[in-house]
C-alpha positions as a Python dict, from the first residue, in 0.01 Angstrom:
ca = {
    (1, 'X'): (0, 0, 0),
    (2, 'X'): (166, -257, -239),
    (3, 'X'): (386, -538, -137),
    (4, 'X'): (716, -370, -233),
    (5, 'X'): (608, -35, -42),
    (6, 'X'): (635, -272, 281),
    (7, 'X'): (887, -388, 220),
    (8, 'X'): (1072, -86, 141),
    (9, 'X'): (974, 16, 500),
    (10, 'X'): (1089, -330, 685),
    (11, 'X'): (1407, -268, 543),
    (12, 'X'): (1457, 60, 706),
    (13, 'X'): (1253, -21, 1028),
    (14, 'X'): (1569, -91, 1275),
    (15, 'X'): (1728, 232, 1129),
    (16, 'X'): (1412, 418, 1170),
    (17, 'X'): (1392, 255, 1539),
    (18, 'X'): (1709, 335, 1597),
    (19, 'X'): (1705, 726, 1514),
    (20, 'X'): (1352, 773, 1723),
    (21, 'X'): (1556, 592, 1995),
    (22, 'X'): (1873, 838, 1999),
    (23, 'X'): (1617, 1125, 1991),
    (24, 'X'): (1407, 1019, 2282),
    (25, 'X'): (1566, 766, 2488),
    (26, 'X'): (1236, 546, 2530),
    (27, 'X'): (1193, 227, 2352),
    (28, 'X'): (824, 240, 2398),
    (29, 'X'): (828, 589, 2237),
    (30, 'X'): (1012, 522, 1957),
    (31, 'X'): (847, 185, 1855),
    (32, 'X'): (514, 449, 1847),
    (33, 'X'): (732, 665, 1636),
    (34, 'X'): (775, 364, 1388),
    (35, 'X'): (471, 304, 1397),
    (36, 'X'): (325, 642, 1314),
    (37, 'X'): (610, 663, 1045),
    (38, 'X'): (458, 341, 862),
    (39, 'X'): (86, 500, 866),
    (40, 'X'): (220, 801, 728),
    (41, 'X'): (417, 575, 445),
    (42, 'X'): (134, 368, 377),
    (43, 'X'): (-70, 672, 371),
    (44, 'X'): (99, 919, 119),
    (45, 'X'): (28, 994, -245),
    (46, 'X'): (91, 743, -476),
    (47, 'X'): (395, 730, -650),
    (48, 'X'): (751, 625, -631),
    (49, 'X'): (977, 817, -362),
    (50, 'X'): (1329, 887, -502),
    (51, 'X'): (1498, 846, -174),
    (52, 'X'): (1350, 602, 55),
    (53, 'X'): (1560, 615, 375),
    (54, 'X'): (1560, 1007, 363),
    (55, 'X'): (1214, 1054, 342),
    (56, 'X'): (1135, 803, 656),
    (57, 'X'): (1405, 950, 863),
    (58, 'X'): (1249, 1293, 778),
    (59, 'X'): (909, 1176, 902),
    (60, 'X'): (1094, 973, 1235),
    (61, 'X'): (1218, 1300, 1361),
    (62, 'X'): (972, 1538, 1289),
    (63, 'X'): (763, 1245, 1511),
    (64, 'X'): (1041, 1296, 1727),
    (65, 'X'): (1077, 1649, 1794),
    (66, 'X'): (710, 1669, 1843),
    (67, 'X'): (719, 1412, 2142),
    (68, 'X'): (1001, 1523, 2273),
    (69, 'X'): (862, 1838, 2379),
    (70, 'X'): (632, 1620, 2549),
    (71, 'X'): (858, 1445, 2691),
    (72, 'X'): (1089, 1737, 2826),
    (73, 'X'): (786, 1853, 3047),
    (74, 'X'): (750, 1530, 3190),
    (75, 'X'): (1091, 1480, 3280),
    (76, 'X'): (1127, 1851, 3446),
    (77, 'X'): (901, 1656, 3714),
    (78, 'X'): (1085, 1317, 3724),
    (79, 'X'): (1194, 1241, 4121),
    (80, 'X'): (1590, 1202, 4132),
    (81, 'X'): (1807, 1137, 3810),
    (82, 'X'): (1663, 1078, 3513),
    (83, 'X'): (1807, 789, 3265),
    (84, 'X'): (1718, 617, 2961),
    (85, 'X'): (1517, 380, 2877),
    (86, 'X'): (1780, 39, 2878),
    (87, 'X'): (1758, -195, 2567),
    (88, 'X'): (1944, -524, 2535),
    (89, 'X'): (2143, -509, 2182),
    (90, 'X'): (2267, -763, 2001),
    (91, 'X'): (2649, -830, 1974),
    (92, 'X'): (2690, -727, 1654),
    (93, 'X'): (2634, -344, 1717),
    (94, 'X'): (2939, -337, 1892),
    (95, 'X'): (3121, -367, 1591),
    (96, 'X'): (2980, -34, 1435),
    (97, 'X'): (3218, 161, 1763),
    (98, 'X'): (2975, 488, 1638),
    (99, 'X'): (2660, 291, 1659),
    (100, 'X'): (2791, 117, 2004),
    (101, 'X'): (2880, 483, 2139),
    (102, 'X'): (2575, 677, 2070),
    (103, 'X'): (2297, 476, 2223),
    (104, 'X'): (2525, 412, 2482),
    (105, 'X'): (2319, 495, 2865),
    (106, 'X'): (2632, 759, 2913),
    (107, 'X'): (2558, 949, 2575),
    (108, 'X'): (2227, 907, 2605),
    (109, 'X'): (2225, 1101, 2918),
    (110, 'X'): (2404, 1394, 2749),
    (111, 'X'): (2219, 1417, 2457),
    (112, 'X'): (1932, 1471, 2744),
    (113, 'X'): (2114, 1809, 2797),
    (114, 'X'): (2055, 1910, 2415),
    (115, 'X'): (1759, 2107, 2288),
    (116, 'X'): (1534, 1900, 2070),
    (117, 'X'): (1648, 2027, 1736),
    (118, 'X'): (2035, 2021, 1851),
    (119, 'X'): (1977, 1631, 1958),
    (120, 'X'): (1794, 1611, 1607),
    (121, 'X'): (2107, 1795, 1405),
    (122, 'X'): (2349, 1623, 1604),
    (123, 'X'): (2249, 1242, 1558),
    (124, 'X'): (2160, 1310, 1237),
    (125, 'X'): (2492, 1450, 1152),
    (126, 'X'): (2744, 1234, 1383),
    (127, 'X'): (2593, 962, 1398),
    (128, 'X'): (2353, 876, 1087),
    (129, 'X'): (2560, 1092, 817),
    (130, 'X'): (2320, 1279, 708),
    (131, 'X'): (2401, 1650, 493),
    (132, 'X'): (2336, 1950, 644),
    (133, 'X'): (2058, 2009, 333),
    (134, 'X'): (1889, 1712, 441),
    (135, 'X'): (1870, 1781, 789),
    (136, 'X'): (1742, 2097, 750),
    (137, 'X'): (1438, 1934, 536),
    (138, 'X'): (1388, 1703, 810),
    (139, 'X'): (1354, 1994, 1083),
    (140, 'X'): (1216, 2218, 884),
    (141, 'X'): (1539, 2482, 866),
    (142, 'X'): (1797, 2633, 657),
    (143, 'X'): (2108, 2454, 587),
    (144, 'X'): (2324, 2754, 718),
    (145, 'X'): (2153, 2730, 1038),
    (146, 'X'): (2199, 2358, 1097),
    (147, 'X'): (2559, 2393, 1059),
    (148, 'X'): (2567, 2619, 1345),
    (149, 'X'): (2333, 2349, 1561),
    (150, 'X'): (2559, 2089, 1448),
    (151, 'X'): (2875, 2320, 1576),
    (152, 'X'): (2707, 2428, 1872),
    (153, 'X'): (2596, 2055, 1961),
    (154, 'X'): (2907, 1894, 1876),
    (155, 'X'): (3105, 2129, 2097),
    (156, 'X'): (2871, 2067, 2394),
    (157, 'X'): (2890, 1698, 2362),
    (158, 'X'): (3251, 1681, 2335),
    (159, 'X'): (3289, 1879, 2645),
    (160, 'X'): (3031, 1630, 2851),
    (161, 'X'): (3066, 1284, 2668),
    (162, 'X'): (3232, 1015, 2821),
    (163, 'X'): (3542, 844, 2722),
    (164, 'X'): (3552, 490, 2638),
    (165, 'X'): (3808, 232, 2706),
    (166, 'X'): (3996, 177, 2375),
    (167, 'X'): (4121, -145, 2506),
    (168, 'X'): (3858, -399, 2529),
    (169, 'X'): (4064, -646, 2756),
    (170, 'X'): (4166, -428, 3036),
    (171, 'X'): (3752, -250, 3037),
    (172, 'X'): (3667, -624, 3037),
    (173, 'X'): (3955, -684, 3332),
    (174, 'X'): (3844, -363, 3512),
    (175, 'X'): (3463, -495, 3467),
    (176, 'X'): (3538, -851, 3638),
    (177, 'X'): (3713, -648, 3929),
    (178, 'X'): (3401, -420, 3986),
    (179, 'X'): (3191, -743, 3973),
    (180, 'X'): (3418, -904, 4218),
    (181, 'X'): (3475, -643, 4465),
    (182, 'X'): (3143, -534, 4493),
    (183, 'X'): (3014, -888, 4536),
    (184, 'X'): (3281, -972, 4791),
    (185, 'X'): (3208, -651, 5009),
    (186, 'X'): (3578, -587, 4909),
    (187, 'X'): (3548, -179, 4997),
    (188, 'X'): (3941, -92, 4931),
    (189, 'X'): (3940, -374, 4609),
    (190, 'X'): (3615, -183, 4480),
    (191, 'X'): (3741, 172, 4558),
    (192, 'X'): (4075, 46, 4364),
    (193, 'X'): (3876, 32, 4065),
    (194, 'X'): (3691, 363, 4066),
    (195, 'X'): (3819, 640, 3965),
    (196, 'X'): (3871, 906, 4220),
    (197, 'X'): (3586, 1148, 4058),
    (198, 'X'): (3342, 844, 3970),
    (199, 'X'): (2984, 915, 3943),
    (200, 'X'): (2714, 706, 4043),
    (201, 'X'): (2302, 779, 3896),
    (202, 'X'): (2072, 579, 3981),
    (203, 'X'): (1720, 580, 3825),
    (204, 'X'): (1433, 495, 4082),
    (205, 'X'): (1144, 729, 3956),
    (206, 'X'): (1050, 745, 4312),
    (207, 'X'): (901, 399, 4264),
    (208, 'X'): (1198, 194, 4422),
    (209, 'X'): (1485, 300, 4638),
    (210, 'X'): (1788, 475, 4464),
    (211, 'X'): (1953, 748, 4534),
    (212, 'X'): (1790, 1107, 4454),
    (213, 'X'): (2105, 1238, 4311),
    (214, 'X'): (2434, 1167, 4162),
    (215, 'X'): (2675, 1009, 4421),
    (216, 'X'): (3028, 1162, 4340),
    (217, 'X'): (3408, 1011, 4431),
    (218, 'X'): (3508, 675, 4468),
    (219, 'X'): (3451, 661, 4850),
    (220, 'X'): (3067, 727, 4892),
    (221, 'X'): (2981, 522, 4523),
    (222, 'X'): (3180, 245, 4726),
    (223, 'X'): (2998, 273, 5038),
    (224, 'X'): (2703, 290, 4852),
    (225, 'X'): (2698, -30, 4622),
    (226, 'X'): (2841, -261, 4875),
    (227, 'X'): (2513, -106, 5109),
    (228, 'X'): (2278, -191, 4811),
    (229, 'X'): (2463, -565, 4832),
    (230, 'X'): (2398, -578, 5228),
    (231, 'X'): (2073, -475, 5206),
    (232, 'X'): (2013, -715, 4903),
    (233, 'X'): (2115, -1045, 5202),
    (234, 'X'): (2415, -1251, 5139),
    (235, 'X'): (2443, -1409, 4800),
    (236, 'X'): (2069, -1230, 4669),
    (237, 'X'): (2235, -1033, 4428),
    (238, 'X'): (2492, -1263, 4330),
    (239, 'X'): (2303, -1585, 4274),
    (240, 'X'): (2073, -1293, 4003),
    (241, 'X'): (2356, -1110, 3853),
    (242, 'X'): (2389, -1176, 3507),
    (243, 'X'): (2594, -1045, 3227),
    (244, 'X'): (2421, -892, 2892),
    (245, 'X'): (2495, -645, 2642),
    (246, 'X'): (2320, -343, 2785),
    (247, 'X'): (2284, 3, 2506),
    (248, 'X'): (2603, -183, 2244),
    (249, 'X'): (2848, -267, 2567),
    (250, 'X'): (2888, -485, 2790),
    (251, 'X'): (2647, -449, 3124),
    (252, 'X'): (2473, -618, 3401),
    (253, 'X'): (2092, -726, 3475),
    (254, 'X'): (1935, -818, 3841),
    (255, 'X'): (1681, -988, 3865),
    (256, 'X'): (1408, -1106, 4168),
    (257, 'X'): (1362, -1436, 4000),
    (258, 'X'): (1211, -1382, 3641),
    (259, 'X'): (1158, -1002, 3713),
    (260, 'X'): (1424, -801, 3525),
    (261, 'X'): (1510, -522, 3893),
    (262, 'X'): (1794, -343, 3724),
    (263, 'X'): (1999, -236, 3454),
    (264, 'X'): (2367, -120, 3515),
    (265, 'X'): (2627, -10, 3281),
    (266, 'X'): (2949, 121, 3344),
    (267, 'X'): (3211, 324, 3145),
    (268, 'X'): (3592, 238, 3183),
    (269, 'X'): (3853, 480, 3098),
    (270, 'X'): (4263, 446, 3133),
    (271, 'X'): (4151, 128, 3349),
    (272, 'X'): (3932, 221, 3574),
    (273, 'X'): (3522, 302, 3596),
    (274, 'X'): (3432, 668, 3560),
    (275, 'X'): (3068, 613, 3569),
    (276, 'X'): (2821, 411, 3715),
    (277, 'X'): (2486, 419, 3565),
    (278, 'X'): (2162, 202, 3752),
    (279, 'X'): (1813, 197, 3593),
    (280, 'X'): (1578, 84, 3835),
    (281, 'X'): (1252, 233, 3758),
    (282, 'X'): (1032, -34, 3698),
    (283, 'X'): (852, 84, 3417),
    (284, 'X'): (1190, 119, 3202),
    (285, 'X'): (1293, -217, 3234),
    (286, 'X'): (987, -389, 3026),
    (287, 'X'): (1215, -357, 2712),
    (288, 'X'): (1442, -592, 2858),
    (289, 'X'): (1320, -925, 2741),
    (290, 'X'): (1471, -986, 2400),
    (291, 'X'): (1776, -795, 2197),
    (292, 'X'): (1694, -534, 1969),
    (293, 'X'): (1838, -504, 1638),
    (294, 'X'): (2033, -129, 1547),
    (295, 'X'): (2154, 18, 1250),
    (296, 'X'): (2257, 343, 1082),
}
């Protein structure tokens, strides 16, 4: 492989990241995806390639699909509530509100209720642009029949996909509340701030305490974050909390001093937190030591 062939592919390699991401929800997963992608490039027939970016996405998610059938008998195993994989992003993704929104933790987690070729149609479509001929190449399909994944995934996602705060100043008011409240063992200030049908998941693996399954209304998700900060001793999780761009939005690390413990992200909606989402599993949190470039 010539000089220009790599860097052909280094140009593409955050989008190509990026779409094996979205499709699996595991950073160490889709960095193998990239990888596998750039022996395959480095590895075809000679000769130019008219459309670059197509033909590498084609080869990322037929990578894809093929792991995450893997993946989805793993996961029918997994012990409590299963979450993504966290990444820290950098700040610019926030300003791409599609980008921001689709590797969000929340969307994430509903893509997780997709088939594998409806996940593949539907970020390929919504969030990538792709044409429904295109798609079809990349999963191996007609184009009439991708337009009735993309329907049929598009109207399941709308029905299930959480609704972000438009207004970044009141999410960011209703954020420093939460933080606040929680910290303060404030239970009415913190219960203020949920929304009556809140959910809480929490992501243990049954390797570290968390809670088996979702914790539901703004009572028991109080009771059960200001127990996490008792049990944690005075000041413990305070003195470790730290703010970071979490998935495109704003979030929240813990750590037990240089050990990243947690990942949480919230989403805010007509001011105040709808969801609550906690990654604790140790082995999804080694991804957490430097921001990731995205793009589309």
């Amino acid at each position: 492989m010539n000089d220009d062939d790599v860097a052909v592919f280094d140009r593409h390699r955050s989008l190509l990241f990026t779409l094996a991401y979205e499709l699996l929800g595991s950073v160490a997963d889709a960095e193998d995806m990239v990888q596998d992608a750039y022996l395959r490039w480095s590895g075809r027939p000679a000769g130019p390639v008219e459309n670059p970016r197509a033909y590498l996405a084609r080869v990322v998610t037929r990578l894809s699909l093929n792991r995450l059938r893997t993946l989805a008998r793993r996961r029918e195993d997994y012990v409590g509530p299963w979450l993504p994989e966290p990444l820290l992003t950098s700040p610019d993704v926030a300003d791409d509100v599609v980008l921001a929104d689709s590797v969000s933790l929340a969307l994430l987690v509903v893509l997780e209720s997709l088939g594998p070729r409806e996940r593949a149609v539907f970020v390929l479509r919504e969030v990538f642009g792709y044409s429904h001929d295109e798609i079809a190449r990349a999963i191996g399909s007609t184009a009439a029949a991708v337009r009735q994944l993309a329907h049929r995934a598009r109207q399941h996602v709308e029905a299930r996909r959480p609704r972000f705060a438009t207004d970044e100043a009141t999410a960011e008011r209703v954020r420093a509340e939460f933080t606040h409240t929680t910290l303060t063992g404030d239970l009415q200030g913190l219960m203020d701030v949920l929304a009556p049908d809140v959910v809480l998941l929490s992501d243990g693996g049954g390797l570290v305490s968390a809670a088996r399954r979702p914790i539901r209304g703004a009572d028991p998700v109080a009771r059960f974050l200001l127990g996490v900060v008792a049990k944690a001793g005075d000041g413990a999780i305070a003195s470790q909390l730290e703010r970071a761009v979490v998935n495109g939005w704003p979030g929240w690390l813990t750590r037990a001093g240089e050990q990243v413990t947690s990942a949480i992200q919230v989403v805010v909606a007509d001011g105040r937190i709808t969801q609550i989402l906690m990654v604790n599993n140790p082995e999804k949190l080694d991804a957490l030591t430097r921001a990731r470039r995205l793009s589309r």
